[in-house]
C-alpha positions as CSV (number, residue, x, y, z in Angstrom):
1,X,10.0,3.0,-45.2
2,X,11.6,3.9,-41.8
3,X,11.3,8.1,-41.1
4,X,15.0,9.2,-41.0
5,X,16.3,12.7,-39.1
6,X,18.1,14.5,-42.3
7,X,19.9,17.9,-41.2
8,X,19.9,20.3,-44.5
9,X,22.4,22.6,-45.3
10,X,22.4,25.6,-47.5
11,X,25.9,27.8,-48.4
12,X,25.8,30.6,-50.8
13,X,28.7,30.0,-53.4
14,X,29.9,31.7,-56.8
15,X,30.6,29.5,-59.7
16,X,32.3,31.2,-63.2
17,X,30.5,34.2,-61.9
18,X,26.6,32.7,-61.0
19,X,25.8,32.2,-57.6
20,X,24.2,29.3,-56.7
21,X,22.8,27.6,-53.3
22,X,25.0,24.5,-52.3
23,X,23.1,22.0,-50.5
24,X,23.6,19.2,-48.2
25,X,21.5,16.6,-46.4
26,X,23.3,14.3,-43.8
27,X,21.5,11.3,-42.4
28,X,21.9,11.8,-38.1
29,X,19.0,9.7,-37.3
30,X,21.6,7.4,-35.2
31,X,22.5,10.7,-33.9
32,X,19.1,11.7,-32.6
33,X,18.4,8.1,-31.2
34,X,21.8,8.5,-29.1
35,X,20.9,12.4,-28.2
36,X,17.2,10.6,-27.0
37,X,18.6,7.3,-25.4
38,X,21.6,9.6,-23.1
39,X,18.2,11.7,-22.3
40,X,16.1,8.6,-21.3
41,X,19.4,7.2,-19.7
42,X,19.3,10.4,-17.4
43,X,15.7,10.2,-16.5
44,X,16.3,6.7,-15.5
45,X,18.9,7.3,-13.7
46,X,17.5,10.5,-11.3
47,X,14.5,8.5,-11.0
48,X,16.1,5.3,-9.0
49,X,18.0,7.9,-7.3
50,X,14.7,9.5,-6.1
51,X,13.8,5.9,-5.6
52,X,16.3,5.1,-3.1
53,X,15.7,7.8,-1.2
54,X,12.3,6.0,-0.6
55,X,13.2,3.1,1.4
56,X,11.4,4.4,4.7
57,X,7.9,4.2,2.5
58,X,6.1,1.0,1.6
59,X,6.2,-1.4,-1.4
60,X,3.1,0.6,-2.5
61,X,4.5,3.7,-2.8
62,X,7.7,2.5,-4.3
63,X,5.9,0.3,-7.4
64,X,3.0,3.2,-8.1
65,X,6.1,5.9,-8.6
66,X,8.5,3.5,-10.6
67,X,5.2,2.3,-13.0
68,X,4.5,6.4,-13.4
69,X,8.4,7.0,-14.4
70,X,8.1,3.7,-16.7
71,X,5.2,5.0,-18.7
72,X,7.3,8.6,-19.0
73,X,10.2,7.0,-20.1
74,X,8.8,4.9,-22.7
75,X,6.1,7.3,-24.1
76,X,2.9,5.7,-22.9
77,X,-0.2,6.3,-21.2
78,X,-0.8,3.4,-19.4
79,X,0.5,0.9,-17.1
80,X,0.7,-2.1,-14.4
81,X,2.9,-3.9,-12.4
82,X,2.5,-7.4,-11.1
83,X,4.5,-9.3,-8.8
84,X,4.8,-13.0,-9.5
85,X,4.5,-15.9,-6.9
86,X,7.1,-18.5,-6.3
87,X,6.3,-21.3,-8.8
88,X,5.6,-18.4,-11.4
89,X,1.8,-19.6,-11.7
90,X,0.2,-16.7,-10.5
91,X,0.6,-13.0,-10.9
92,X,-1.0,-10.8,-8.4
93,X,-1.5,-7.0,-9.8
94,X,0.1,-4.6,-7.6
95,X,0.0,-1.5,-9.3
96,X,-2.4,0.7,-12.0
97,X,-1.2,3.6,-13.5
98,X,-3.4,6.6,-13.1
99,X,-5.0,6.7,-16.5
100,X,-5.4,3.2,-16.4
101,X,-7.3,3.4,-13.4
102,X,-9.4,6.4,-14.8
103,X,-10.3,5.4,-18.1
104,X,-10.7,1.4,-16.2
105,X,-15.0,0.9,-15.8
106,X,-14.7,-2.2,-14.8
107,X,-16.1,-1.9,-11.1
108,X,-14.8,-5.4,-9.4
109,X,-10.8,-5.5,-10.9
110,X,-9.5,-9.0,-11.0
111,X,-6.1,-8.7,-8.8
112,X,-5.2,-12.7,-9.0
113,X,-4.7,-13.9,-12.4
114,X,-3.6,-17.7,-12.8
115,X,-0.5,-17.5,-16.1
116,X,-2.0,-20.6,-17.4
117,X,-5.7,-18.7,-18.2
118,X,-3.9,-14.7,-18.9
119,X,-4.2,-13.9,-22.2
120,X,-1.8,-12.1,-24.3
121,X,-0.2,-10.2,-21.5
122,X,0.8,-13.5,-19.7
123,X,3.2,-14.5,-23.1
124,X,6.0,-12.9,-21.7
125,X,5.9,-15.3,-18.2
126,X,4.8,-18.2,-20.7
127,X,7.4,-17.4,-23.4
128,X,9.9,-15.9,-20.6
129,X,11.0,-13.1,-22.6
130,X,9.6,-9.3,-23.3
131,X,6.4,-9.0,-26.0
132,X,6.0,-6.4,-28.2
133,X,2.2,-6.0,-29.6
134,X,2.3,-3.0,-31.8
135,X,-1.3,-3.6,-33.4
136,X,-3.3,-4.7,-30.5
137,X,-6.1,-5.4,-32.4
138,X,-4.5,-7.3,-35.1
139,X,-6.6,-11.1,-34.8
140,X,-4.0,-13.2,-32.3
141,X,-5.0,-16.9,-30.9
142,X,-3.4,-16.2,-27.4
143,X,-5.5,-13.0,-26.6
144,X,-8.7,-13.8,-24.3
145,X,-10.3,-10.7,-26.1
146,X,-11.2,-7.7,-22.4
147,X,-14.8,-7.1,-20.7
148,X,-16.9,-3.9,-21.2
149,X,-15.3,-1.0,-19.3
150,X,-11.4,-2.3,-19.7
151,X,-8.9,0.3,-20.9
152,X,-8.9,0.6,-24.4
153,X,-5.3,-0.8,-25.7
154,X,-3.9,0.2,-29.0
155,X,-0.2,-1.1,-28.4
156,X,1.2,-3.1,-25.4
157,X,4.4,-3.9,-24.2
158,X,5.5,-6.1,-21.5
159,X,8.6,-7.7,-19.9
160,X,9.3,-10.2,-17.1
161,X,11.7,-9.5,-14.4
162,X,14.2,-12.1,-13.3
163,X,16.0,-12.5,-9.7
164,X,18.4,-15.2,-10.7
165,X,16.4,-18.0,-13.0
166,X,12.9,-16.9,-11.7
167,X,10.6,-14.6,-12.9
168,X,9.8,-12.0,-9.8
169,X,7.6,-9.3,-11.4
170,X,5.7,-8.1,-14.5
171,X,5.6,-5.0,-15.4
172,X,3.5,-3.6,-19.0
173,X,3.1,-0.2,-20.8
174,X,0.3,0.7,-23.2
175,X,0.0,3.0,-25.8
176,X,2.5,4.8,-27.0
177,X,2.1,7.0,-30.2
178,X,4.8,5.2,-32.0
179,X,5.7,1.8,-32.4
180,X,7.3,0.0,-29.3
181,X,11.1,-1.3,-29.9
182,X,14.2,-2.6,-28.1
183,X,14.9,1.1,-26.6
184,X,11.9,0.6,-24.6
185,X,12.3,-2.4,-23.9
186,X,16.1,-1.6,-22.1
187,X,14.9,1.1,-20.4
188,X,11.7,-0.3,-18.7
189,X,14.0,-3.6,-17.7
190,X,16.3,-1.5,-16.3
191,X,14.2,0.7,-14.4
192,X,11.9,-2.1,-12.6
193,X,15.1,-3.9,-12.1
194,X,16.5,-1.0,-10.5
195,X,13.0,-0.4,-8.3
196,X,13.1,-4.9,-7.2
197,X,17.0,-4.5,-5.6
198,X,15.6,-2.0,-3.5
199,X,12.5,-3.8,-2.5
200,X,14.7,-6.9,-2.3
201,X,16.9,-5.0,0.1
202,X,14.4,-3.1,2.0
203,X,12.4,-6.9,2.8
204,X,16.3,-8.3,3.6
205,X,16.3,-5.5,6.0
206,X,13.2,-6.3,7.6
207,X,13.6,-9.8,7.4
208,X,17.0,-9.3,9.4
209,X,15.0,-7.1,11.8
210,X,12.2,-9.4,12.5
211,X,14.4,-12.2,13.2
212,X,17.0,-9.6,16.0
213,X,13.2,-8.9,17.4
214,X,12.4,-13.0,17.5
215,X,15.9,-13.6,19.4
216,X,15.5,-10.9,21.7
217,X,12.2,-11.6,22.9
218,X,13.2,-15.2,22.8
219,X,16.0,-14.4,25.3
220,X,14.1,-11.9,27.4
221,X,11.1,-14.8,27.5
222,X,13.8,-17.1,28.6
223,X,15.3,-14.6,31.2
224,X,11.8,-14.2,32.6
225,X,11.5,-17.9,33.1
226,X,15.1,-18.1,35.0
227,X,14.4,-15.2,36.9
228,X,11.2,-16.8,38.3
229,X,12.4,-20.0,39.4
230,X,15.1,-18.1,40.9
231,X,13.3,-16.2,43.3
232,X,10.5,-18.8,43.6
233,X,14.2,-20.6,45.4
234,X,13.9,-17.2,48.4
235,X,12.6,-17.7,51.7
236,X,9.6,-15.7,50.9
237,X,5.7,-16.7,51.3
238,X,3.6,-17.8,48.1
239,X,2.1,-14.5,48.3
240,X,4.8,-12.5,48.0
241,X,6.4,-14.6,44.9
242,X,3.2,-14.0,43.6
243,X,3.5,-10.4,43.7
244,X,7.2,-10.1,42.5
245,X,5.9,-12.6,39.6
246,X,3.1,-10.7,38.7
247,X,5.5,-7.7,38.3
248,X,7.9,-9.0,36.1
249,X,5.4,-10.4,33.8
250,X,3.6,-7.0,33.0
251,X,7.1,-5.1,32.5
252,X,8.3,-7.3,29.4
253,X,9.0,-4.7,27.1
254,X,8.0,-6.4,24.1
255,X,4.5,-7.3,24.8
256,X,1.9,-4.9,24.5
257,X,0.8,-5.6,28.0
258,X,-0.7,-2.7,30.1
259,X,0.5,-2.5,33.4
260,X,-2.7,-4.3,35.5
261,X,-3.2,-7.5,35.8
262,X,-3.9,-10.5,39.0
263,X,-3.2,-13.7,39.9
264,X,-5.8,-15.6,41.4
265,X,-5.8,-19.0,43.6
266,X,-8.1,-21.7,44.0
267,X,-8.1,-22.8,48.1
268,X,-10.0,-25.0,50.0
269,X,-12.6,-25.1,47.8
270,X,-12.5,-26.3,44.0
271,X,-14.8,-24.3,42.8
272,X,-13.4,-20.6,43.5
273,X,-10.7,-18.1,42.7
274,X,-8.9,-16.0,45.2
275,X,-6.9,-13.1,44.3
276,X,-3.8,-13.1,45.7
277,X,-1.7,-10.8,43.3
278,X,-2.3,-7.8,41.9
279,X,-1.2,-4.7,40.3
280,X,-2.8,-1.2,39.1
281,X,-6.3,-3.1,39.6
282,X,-9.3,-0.5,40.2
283,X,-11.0,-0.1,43.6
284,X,-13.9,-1.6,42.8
285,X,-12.6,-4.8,41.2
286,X,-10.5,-5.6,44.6
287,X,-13.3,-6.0,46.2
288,X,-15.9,-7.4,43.1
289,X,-12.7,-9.6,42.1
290,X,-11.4,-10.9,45.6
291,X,-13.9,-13.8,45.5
292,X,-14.7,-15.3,41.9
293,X,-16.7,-18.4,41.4
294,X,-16.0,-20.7,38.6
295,X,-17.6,-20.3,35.6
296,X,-18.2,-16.4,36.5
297,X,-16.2,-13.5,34.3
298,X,-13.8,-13.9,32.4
299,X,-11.3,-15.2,35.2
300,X,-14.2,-18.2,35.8
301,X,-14.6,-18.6,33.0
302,X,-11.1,-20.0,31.7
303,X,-10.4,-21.8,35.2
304,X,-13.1,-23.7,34.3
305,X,-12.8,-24.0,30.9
306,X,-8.9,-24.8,31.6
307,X,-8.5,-22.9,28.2
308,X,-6.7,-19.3,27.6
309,X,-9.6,-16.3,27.2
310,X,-9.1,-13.5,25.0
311,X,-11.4,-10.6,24.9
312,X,-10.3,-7.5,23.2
313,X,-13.2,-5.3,25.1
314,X,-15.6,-5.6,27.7
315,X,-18.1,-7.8,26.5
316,X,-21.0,-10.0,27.7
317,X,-18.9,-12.4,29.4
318,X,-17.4,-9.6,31.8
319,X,-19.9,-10.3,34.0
320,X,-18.5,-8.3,36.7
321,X,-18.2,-4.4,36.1
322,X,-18.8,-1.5,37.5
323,X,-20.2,1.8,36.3
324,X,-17.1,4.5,35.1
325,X,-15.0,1.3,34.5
326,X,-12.3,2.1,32.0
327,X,-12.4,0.0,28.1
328,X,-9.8,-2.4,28.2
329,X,-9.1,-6.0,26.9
330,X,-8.1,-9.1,28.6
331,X,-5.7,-12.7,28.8
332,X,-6.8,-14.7,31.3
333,X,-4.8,-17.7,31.5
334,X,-5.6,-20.9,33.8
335,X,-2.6,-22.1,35.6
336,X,-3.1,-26.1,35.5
337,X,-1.4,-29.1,37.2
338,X,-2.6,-32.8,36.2
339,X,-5.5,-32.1,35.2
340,X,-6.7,-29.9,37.9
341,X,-7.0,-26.3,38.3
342,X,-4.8,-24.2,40.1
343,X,-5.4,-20.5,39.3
344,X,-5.5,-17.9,37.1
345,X,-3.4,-15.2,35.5
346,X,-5.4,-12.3,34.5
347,X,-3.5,-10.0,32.3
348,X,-5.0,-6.2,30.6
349,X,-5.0,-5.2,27.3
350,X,-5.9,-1.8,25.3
351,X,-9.3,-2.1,24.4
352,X,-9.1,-2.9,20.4
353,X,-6.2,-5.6,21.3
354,X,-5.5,-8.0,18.3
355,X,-5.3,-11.3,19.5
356,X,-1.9,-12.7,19.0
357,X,-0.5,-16.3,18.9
358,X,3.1,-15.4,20.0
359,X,1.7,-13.7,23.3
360,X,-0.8,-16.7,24.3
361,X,2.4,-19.3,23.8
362,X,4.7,-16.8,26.3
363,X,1.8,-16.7,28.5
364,X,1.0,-20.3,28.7
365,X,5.3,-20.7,29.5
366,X,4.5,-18.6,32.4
367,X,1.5,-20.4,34.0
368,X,3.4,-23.5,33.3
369,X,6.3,-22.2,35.1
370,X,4.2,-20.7,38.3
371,X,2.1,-24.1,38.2
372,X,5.6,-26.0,39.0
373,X,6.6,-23.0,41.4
374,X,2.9,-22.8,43.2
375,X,3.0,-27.1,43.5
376,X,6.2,-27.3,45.1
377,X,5.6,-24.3,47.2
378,X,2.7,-25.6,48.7
């Protein structure tokens, strides 16, 4: 039968003279369960508040400490936590409990696991609906049986989490002492559901944030342009547009840019490029660079190539350096018309610079605007 909490009573008492002992026994097992659910409530409860005082760290962080406070709360020693992908066909493991990860010998863990070929932990995306597995070794046609070195698993339990009518997460607990039931089930729903509205919110937030960032530098791009053809309007000489060009492209705030670059011309002759802009550039390079052949350097390079150049350090197609010259990276962007060559934009990174698609499309708005500008100019 089922272990019930009895609390015994004894009372003295005189009866026609005889004492006796008067005993009672009253059945508070419901009592108990209520005294250990309001506990397990409260645990809950101060652990999403210590949660949501977490939103500066990342999803990491946030899913290793809820999975810990899910095994607490439910008795085990075990755990995981995987998120689900969009058509709920594959769940990617996020998190390992501690133990699970100690007493785990399997060297190369699986993190991908397609729900068509998971075993018995995958029944509660395929069934949609928590699994309880009290006997984990009990014969059972859905498990897939575990390799050498898995964690040993004497009981399981595992729930899927919902956002609306899709399945967002997994999360499982392993062996508990006593039999898994509908209290644990509550409390680990609640918790990881609890520990998803605040990554939900936290990726709102940066969703919000990345598309402010994409309108601002949208509009600054778009200033930049208006500004240029603006002045490019100025009684002023090529040259000096140049210069006030060059400027304003290396002070966009939101392009990791460093404060040197060039703009170089082709003149009389097809096959050269002459600097005619330039700003912070070494000693040296003024003179090395004031002359550059096609097909030399970096610079040469992409006015002959007519293609954008990235480098992200001095390597062997830097062909002109000097010795002391500092690491750094480059852009150089060909400014084209018809077909033909017209110069170059030459533009310094950090050294270590990660190439990036968003910066090669502004730049390439840019030589597109001072081709126009240079053309008319002319």
């Amino acid at each position: 039968g089922t272990p019930r909490s009895i609390l015994k009573t004894v009372v003295p008492v005189t009866i026609h003279g005889r004492k006796h002992l008067l005993e009672s026994f009253i059945d508070i097992t419901e009592r108990k369960q209520a005294e250990k659910e309001h506990l397990l409530n409260e645990t809950r409860i101060s652990s999403l508040l210590e949660l949501s005082r977490m939103t500066d760290q990342a999803d990491q962080d946030l899913t290793d400490f809820t999975l810990e406070k899910a095994i607490e709360l439910t008795g085990s020693t075990i755990g995981y936590l995987a998120f689900m992908n969009e058509d709920e066909t594959v769940l990617s493991m996020y998190s390992w409990s501690r133990q699970a990860m100690k007493e785990c010998l399997i060297e190369s863990k699986p993190l991908v696991y397609p729900v068509e070929t998971t075993g018995l932990w995958g029944e509660a995306v395929r069934k949609r609906q928590p699994i309880i597995t009290n006997d984990y070794l009990a014969p059972n046609p859905v498990k897939k049986g575990y390799p050498e070195g898995h964690v040993y698993v004497r009981r399981h339990m595992n729930i899927p989490l919902f956002d609306g009518g899709r399945i967002v997460l997994v999360a499982g607990v392993g062996n508990k002492e006593e039999p898994y039931g509908d209290p644990d089930i509550k409390q680990l729903t609640l918790l990881m559901d609890g520990m998803w509205k605040i990554i939900k919110q936290k990726r709102a937030v940066e969703e919000l944030r990345k598309s402010e960032e994409a309108i601002y530098e949208s509009y600054s791009a778009q200033s930049l342009i208006n500004i240029l053809l603006s002045e490019s309007l100025e009684n002023i000489t090529l040259e000096e547009f140049l210069q006030k060009a060059l400027n304003m492209i290396l002070s966009i705030p939101w392009i990791a840019f460093e404060a040197i670059g060039s703009i170089s011309l082709v003149e009389d002759k097809a096959d050269a490029l002459m600097m005619k802009a330039q700003s912070n550039i070494s000693k040296p390079l003024k003179e090395l660079c004031v002359r550059v052949p096609f097909g030399k350097c970096l610079c040469g390079k992409a006015a002959q190539a007519q293609k954008i150049l990235f480098a992200e350090h001095i390597d062997e197609r830097h062909e002109i350096c000097y010795e002391g010259m500092v690491p750094h990276g480059h852009y150089s962007v060909p400014i084209l018309s018809g077909g033909r060559t017209l110069g170059v934009l030459n533009i310094y990174l950090k050294e270590g610079h990660i190439r990036n698609q968003k910066e090669e499309e502004f730049l390439s708005t840019v030589a597109n605007t001072l081709s126009g500008i240079i053309m008319r100019k002319r």
